[in-house]
C-alpha positions in Angstrom: 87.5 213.4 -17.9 91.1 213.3 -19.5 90.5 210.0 -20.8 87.3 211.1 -22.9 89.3 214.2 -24.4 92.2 212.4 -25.2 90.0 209.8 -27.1 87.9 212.1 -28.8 91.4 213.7 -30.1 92.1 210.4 -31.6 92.3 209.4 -35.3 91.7 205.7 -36.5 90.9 204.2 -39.6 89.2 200.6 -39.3 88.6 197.8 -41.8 85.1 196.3 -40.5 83.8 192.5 -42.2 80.1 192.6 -41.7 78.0 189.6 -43.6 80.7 189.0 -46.0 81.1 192.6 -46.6 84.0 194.6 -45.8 83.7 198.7 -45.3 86.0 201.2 -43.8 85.2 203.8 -41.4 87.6 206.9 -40.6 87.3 208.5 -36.9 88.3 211.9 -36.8 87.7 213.9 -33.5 84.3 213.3 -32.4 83.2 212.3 -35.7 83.4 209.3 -38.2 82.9 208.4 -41.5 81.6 205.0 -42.7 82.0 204.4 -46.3 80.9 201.5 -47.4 79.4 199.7 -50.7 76.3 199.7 -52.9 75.5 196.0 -51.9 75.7 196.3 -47.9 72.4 196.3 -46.2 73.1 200.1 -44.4 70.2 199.4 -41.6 71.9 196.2 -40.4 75.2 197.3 -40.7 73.8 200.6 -38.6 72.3 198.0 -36.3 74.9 195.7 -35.3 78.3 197.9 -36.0 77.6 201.4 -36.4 75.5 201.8 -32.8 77.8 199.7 -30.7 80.9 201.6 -32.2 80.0 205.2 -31.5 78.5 204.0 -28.7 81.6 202.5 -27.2 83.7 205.9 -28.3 81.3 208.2 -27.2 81.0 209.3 -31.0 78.2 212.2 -31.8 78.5 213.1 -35.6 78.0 209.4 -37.8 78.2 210.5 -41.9 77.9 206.8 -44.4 79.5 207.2 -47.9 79.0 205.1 -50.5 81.7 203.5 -52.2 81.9 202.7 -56.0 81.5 199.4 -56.9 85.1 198.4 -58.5 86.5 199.9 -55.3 89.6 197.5 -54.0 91.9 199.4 -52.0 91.8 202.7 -50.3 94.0 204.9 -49.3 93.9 207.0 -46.0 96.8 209.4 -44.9 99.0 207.5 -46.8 98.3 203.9 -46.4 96.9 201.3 -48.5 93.9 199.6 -47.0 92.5 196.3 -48.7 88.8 195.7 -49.0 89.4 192.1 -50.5 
């Protein structure tokens, strides 16, 4: 039981690379954020890293942003992330 609240208090940004594509999703609590671009096939990317990642944290609240196109770098509570 303390294990699962202490994870579902954690924050984490990660940079996934999925068929050549990279995307970033941002865990906050018990829920995470997937943004990722025009050109990514969502339903496989839902498929094969989106189930098996809130699966493995237990996550119940999945929300997918798009990001612009010209998108290189993010930035997330204060650091630079490169999708390059």
């Amino acid at each position: 039981m303390g294990f699962n609240s202490y994870a579902q208090q954690q924050q984490e940004v990660l940079i996934h690379d999925f068929s050549g594509h990279k995307f970033l999703s941002v865990k906050n609590g018990e829920g995470v954020c997937f943004w990722i671009g025009k050109d990514v096939d969502g339903q496989k990317v839902k498929q094969f890293v989106v189930n098996p990642y809130c699966a493995s944290r237990r996550i119940g609240k999945t929300e997918f942003r798009r990001l612009p196109d010209n998108v290189q770098k993010v930035v997330c509570n204060g650091k630079i992330y490169d999708l390059n």
